[in-house]
VOGUTI-559337 format. One record per atom (N, C-alpha, C): residue number from 1; residue in one letter; atom name; z, y, x. Coordinates in pm, 1 decimal, padded with zeros to 6 digits. Layout:
REM residues N
seq = NUM	type = A	atom = CA	up = Z	north = Y	east = X
...
END
This chain:
REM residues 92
seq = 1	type = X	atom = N	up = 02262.5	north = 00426.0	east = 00934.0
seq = 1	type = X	atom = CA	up = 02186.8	north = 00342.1	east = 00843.3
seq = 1	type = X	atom = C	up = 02046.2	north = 00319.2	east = 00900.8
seq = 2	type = X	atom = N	up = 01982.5	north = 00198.4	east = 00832.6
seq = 2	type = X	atom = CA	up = 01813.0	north = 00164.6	east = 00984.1
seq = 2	type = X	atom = C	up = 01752.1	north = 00215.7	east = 00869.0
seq = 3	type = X	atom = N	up = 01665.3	north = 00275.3	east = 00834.2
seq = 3	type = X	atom = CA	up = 01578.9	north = 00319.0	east = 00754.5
seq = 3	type = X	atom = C	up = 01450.4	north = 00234.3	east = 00752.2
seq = 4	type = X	atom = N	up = 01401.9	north = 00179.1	east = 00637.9
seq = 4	type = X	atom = CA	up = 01296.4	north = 00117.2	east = 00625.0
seq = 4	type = X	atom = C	up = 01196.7	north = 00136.7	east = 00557.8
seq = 5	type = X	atom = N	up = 01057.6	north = 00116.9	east = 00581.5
seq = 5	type = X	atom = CA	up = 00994.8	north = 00138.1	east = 00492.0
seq = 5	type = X	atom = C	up = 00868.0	north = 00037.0	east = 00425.4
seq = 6	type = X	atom = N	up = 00818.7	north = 00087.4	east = 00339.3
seq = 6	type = X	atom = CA	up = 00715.3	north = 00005.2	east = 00228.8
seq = 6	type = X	atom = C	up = 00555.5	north = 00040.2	east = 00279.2
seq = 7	type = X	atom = N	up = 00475.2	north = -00024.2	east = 00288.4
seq = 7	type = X	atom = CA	up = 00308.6	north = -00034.1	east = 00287.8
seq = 7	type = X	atom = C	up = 00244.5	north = -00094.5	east = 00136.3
seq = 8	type = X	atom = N	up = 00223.2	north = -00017.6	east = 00081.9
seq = 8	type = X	atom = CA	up = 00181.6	north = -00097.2	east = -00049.7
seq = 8	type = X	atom = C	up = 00028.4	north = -00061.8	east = -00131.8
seq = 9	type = X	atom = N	up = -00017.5	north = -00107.6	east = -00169.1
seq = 9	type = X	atom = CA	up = -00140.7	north = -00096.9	east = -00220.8
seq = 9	type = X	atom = C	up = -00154.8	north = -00112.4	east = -00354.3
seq = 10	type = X	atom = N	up = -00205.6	north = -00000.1	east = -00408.2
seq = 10	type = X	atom = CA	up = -00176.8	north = -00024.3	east = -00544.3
seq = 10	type = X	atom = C	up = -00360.7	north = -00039.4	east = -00623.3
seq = 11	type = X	atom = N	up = -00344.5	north = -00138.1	east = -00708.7
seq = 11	type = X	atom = CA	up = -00486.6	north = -00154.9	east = -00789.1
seq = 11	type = X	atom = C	up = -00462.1	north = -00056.7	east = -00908.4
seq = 12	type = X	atom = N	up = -00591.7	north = 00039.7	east = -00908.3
seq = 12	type = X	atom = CA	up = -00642.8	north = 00133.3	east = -01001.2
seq = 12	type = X	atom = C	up = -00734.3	north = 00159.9	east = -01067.0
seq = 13	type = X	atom = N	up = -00757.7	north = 00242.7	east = -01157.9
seq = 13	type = X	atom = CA	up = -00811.4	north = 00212.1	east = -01324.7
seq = 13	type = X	atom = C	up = -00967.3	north = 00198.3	east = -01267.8
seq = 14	type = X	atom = N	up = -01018.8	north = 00266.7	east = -01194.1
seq = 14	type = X	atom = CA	up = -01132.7	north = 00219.1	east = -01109.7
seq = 14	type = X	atom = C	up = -01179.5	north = 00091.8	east = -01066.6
seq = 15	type = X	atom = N	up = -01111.4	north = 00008.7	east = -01075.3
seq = 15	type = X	atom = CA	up = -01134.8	north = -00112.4	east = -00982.0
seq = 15	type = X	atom = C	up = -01140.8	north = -00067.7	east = -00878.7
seq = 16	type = X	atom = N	up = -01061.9	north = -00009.1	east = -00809.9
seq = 16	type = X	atom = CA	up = -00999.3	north = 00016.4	east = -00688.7
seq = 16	type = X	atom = C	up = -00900.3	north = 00040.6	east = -00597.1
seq = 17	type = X	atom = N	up = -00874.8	north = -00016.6	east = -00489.7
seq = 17	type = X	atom = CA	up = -00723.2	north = -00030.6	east = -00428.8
seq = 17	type = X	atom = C	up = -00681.1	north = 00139.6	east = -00350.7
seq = 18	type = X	atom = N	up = -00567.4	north = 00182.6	east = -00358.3
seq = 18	type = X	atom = CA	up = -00533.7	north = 00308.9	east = -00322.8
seq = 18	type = X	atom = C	up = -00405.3	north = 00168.9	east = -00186.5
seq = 19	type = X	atom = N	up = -00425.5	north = 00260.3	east = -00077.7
seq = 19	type = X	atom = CA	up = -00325.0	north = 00154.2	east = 00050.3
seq = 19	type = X	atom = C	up = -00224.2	north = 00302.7	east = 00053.8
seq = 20	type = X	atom = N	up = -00080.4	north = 00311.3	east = 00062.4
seq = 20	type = X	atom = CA	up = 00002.2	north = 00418.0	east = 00117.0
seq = 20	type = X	atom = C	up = 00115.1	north = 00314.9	east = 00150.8
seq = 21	type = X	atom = N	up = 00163.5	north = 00457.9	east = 00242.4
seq = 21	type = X	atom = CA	up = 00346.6	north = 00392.7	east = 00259.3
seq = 21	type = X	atom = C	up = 00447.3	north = 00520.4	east = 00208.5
seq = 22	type = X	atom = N	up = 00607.5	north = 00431.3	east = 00223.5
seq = 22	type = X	atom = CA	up = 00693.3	north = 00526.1	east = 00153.1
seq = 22	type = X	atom = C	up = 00860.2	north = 00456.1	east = 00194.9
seq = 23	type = X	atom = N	up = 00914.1	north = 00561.3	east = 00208.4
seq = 23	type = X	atom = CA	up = 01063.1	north = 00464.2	east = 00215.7
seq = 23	type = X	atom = C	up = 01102.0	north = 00426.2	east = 00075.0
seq = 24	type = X	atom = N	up = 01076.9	north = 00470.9	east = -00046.5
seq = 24	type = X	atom = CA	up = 01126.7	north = 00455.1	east = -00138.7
seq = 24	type = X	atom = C	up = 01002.4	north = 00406.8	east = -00185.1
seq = 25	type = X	atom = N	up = 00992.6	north = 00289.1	east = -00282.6
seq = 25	type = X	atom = CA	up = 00827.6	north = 00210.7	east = -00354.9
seq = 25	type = X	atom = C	up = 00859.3	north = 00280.9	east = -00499.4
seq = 26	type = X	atom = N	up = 00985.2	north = 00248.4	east = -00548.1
seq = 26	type = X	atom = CA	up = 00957.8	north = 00289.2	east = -00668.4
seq = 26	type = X	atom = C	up = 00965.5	north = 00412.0	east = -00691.9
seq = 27	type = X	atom = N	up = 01012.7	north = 00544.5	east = -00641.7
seq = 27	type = X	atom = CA	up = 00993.6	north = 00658.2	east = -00654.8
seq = 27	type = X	atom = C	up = 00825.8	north = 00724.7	east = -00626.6
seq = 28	type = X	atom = N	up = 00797.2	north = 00642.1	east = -00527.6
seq = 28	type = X	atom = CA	up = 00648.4	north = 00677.1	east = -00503.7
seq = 28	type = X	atom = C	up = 00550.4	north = 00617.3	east = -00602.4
seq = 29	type = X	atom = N	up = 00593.6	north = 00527.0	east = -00643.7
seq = 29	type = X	atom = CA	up = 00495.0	north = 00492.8	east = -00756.7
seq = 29	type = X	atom = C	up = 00535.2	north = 00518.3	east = -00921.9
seq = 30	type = X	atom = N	up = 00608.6	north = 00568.0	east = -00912.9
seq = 30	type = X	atom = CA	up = 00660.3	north = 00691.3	east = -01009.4
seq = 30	type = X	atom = C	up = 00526.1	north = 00777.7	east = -01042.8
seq = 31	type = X	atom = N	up = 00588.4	north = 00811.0	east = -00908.1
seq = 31	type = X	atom = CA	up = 00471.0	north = 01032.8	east = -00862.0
seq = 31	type = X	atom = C	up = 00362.8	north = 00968.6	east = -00844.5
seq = 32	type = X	atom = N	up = 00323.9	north = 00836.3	east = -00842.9
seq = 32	type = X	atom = CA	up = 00157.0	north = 00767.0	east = -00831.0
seq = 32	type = X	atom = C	up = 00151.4	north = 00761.8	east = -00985.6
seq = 33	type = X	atom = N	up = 00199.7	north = 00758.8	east = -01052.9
seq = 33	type = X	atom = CA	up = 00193.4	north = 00767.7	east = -01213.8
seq = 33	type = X	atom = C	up = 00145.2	north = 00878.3	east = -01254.7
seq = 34	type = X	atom = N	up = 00236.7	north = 00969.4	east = -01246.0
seq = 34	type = X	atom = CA	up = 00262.7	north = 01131.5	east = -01291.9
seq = 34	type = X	atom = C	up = 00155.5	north = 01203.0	east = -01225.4
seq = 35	type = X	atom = N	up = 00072.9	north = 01160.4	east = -01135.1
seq = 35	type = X	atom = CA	up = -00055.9	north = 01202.4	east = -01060.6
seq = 35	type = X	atom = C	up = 00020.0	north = 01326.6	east = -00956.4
seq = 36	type = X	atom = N	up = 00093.2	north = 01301.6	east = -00936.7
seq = 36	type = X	atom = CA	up = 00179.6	north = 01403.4	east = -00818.5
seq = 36	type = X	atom = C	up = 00192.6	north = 01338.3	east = -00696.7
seq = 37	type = X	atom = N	up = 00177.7	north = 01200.5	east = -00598.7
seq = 37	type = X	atom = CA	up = 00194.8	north = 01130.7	east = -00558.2
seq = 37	type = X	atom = C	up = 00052.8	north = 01161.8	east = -00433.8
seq = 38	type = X	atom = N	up = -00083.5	north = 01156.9	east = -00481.2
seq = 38	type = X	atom = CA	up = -00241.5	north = 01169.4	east = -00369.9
seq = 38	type = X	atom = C	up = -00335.1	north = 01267.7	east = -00459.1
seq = 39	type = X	atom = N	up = -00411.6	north = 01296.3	east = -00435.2
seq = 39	type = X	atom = CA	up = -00507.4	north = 01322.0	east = -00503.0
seq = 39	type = X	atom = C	up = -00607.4	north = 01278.1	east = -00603.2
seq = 40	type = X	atom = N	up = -00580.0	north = 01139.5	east = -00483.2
seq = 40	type = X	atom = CA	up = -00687.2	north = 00993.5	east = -00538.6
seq = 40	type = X	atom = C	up = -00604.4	north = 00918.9	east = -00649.7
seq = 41	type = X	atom = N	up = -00462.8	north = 00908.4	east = -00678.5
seq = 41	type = X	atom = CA	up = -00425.4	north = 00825.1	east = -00786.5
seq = 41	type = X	atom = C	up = -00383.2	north = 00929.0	east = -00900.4
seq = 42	type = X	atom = N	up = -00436.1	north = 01096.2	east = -00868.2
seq = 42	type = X	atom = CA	up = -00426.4	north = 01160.2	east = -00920.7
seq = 42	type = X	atom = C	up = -00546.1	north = 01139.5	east = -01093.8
seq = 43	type = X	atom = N	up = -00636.1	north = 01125.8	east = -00975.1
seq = 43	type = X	atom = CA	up = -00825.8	north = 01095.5	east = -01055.0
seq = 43	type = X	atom = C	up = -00818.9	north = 00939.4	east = -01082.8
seq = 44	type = X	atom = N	up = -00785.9	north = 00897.5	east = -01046.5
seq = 44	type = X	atom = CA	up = -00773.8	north = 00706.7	east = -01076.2
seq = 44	type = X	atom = C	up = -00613.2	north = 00664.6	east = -01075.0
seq = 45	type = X	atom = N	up = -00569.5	north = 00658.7	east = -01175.1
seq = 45	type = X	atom = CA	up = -00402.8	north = 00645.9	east = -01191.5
seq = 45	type = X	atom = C	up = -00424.8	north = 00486.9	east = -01191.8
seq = 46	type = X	atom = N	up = -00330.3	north = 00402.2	east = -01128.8
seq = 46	type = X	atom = CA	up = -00264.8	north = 00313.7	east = -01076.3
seq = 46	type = X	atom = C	up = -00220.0	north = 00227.5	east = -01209.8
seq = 47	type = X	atom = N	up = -00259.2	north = 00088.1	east = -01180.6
seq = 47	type = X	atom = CA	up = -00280.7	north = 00047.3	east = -01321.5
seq = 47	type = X	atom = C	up = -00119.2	north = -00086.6	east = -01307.6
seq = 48	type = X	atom = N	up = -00144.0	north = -00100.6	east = -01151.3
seq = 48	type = X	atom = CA	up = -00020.6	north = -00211.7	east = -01103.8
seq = 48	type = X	atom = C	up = -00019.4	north = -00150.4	east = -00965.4
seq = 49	type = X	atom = N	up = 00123.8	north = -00204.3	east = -00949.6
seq = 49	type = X	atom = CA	up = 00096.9	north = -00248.3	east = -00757.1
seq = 49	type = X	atom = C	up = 00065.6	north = -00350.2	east = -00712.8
seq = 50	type = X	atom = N	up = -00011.6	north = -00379.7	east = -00653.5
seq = 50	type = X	atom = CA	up = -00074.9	north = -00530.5	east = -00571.8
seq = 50	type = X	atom = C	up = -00026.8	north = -00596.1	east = -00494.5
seq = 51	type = X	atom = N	up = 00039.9	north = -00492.5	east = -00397.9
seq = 51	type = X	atom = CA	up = 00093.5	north = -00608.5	east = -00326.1
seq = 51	type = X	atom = C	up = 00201.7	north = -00473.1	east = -00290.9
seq = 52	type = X	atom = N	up = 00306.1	north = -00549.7	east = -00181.2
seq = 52	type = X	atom = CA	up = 00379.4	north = -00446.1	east = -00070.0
seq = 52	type = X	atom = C	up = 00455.3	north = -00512.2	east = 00044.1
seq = 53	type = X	atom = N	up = 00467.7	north = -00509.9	east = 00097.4
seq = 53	type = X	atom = CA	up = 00526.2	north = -00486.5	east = 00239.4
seq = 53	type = X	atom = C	up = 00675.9	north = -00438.8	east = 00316.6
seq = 54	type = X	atom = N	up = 00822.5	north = -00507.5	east = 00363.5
seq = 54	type = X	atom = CA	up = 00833.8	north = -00396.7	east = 00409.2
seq = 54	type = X	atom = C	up = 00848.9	north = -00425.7	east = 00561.1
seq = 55	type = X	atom = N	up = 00854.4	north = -00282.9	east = 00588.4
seq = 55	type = X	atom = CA	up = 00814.9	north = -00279.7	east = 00759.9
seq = 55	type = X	atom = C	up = 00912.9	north = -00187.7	east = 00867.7
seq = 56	type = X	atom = N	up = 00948.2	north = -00246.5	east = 00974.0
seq = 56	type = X	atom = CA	up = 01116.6	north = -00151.9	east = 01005.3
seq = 56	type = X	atom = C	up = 01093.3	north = -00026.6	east = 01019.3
seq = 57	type = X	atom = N	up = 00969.0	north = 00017.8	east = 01034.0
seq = 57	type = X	atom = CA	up = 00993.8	north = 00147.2	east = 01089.4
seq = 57	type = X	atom = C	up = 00831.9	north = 00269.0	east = 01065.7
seq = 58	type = X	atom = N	up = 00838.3	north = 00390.6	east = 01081.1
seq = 58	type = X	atom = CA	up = 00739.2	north = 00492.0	east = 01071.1
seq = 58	type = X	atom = C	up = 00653.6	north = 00460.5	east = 01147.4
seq = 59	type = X	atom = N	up = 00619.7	north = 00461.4	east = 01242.9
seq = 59	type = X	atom = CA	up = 00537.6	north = 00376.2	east = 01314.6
seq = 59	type = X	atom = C	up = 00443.1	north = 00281.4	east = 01292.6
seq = 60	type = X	atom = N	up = 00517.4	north = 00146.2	east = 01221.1
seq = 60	type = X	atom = CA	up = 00423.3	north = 00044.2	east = 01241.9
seq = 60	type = X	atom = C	up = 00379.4	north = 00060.8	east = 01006.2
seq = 61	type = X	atom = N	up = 00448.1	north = 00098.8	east = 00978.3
seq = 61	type = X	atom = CA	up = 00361.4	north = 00204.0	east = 00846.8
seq = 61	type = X	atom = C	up = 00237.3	north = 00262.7	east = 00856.5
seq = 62	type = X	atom = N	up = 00304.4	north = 00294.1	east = 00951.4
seq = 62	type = X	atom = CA	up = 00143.1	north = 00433.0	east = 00933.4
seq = 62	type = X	atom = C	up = -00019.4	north = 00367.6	east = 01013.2
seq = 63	type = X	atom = N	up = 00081.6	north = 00262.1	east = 01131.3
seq = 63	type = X	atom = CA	up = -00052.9	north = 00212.9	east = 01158.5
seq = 63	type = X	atom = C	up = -00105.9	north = 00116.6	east = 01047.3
seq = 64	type = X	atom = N	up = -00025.9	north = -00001.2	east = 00994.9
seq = 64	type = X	atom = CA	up = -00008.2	north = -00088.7	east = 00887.5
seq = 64	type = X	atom = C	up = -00134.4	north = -00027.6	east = 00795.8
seq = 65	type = X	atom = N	up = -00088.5	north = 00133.4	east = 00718.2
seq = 65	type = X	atom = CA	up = -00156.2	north = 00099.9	east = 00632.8
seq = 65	type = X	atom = C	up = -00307.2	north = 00196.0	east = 00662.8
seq = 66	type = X	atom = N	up = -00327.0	north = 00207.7	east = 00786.2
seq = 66	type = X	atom = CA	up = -00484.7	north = 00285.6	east = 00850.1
seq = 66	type = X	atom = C	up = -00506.5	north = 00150.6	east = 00863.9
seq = 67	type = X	atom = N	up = -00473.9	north = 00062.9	east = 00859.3
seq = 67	type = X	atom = CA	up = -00557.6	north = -00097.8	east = 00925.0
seq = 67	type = X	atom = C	up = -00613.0	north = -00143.7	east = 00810.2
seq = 68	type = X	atom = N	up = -00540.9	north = -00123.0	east = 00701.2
seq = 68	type = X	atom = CA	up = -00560.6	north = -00155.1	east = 00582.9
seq = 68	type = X	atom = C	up = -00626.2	north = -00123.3	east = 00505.0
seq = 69	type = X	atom = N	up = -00651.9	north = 00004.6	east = 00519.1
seq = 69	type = X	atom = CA	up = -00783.8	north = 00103.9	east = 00471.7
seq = 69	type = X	atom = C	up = -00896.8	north = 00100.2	east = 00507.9
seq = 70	type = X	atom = N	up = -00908.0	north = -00019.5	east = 00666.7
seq = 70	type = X	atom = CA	up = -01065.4	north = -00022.1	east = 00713.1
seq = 70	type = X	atom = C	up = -01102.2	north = -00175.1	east = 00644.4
seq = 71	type = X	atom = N	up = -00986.2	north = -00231.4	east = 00639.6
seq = 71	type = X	atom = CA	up = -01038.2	north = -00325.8	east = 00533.8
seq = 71	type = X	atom = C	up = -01126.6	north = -00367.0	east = 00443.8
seq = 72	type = X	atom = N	up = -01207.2	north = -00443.6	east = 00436.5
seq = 72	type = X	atom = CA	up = -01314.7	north = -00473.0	east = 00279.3
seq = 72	type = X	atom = C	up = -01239.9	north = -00453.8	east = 00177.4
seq = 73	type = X	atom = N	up = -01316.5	north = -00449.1	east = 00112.8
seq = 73	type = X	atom = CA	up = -01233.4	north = -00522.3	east = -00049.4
seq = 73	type = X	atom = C	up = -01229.2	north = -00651.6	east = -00031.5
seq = 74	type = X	atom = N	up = -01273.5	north = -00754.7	east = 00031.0
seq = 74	type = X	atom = CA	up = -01254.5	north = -00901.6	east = 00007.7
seq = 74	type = X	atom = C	up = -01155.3	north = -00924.0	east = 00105.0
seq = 75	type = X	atom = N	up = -01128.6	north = -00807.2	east = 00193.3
seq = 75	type = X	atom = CA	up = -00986.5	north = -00890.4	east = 00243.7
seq = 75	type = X	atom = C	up = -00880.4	north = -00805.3	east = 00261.5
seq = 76	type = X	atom = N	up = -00891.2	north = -00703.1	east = 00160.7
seq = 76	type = X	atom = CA	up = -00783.9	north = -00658.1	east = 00126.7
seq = 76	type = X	atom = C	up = -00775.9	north = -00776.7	east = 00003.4
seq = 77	type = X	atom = N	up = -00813.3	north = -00810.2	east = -00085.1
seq = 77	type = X	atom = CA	up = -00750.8	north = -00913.8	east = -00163.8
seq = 77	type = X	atom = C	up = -00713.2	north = -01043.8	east = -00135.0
seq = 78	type = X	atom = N	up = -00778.8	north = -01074.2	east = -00026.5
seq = 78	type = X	atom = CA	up = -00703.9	north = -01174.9	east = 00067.6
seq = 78	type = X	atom = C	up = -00551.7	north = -01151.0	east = 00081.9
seq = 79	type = X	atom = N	up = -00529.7	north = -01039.3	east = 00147.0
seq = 79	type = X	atom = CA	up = -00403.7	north = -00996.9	east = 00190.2
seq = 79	type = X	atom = C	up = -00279.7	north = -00975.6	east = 00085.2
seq = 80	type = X	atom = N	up = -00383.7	north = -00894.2	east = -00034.2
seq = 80	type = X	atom = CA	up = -00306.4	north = -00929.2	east = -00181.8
seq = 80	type = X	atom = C	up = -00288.2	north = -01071.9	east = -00244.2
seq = 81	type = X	atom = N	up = -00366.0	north = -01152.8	east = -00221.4
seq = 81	type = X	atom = CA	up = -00342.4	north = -01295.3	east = -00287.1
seq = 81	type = X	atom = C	up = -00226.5	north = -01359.9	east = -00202.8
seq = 82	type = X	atom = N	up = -00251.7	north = -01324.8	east = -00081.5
seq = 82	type = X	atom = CA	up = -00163.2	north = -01433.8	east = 00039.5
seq = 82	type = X	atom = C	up = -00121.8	north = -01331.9	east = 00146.2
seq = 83	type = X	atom = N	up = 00007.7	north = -01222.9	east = 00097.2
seq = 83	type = X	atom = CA	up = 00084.7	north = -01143.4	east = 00142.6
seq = 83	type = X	atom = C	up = 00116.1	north = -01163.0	east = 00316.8
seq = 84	type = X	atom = N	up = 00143.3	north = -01298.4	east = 00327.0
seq = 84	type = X	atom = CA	up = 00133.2	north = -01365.7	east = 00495.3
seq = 84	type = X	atom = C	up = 00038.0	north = -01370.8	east = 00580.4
seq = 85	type = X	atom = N	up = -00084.3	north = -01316.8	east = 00556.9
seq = 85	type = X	atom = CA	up = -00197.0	north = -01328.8	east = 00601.7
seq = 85	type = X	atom = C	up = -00202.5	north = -01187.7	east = 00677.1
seq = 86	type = X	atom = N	up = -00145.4	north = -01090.9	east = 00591.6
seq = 86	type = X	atom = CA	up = -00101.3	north = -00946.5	east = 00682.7
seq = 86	type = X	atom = C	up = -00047.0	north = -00993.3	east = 00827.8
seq = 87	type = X	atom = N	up = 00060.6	north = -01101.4	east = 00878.5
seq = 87	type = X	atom = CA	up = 00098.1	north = -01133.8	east = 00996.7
seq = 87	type = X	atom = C	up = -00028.5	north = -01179.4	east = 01099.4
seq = 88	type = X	atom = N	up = -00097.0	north = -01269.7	east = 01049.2
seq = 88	type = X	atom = CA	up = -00193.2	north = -01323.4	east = 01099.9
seq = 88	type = X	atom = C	up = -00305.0	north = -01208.9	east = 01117.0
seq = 89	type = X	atom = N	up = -00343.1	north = -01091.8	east = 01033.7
seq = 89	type = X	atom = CA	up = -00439.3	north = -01006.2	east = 01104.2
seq = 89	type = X	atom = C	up = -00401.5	north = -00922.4	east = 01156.2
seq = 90	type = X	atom = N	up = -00261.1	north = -00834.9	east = 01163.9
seq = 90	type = X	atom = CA	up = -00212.1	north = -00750.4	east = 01236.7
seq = 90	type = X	atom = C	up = -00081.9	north = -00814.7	east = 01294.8
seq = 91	type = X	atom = N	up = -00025.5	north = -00893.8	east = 01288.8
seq = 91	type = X	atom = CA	up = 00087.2	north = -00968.5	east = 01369.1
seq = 91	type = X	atom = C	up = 00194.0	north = -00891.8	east = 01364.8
seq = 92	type = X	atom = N	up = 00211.7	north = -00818.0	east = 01253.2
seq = 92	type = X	atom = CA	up = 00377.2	north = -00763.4	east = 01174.0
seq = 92	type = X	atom = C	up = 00418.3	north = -00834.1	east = 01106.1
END
């Protein structure tokens, strides 16, 4: 079986974006509920998911979502408004 996985960013009660990955989205944003999931959506629980992603492999995840984290806020919501725009700044 190819195993795949999710980059997703979730908007929280903060007005603030939490970026992770996961092979499974909805189990992880489950335990992003239940505050079992980071630390950080532990203290700021997750109000939606914003956007997500998926991506073939562990690898381009993990870089995916460190790219994503150096991000602004104005273009991480770029990337949330216009999901395709992820190709154009990292070319996944």
């Amino acid at each position: 079986m190819n195993k795949h996985y999710w980059v997703y960013i979730l908007y929280c009660e903060n007005n603030c974006y939490y970026t992770g990955y996961t092979t499974d989205l909805t189990k992880r944003y489950e335990a992003h509920l239940e505050g079992t999931a980071s630390k950080y959506t532990r203290s700021f629980k997750p109000l939606k998911i914003a956007q997500y992603w998926k991506v073939k492999n562990k690898s381009i995840a993990m870089q995916l979502e460190n790219r994503i984290k150096k991000l602004s806020r104005q273009n991480k919501e770029k990337i949330i408004n216009n999901p395709d725009l992820l190709h154009i700044y990292f070319g996944v």
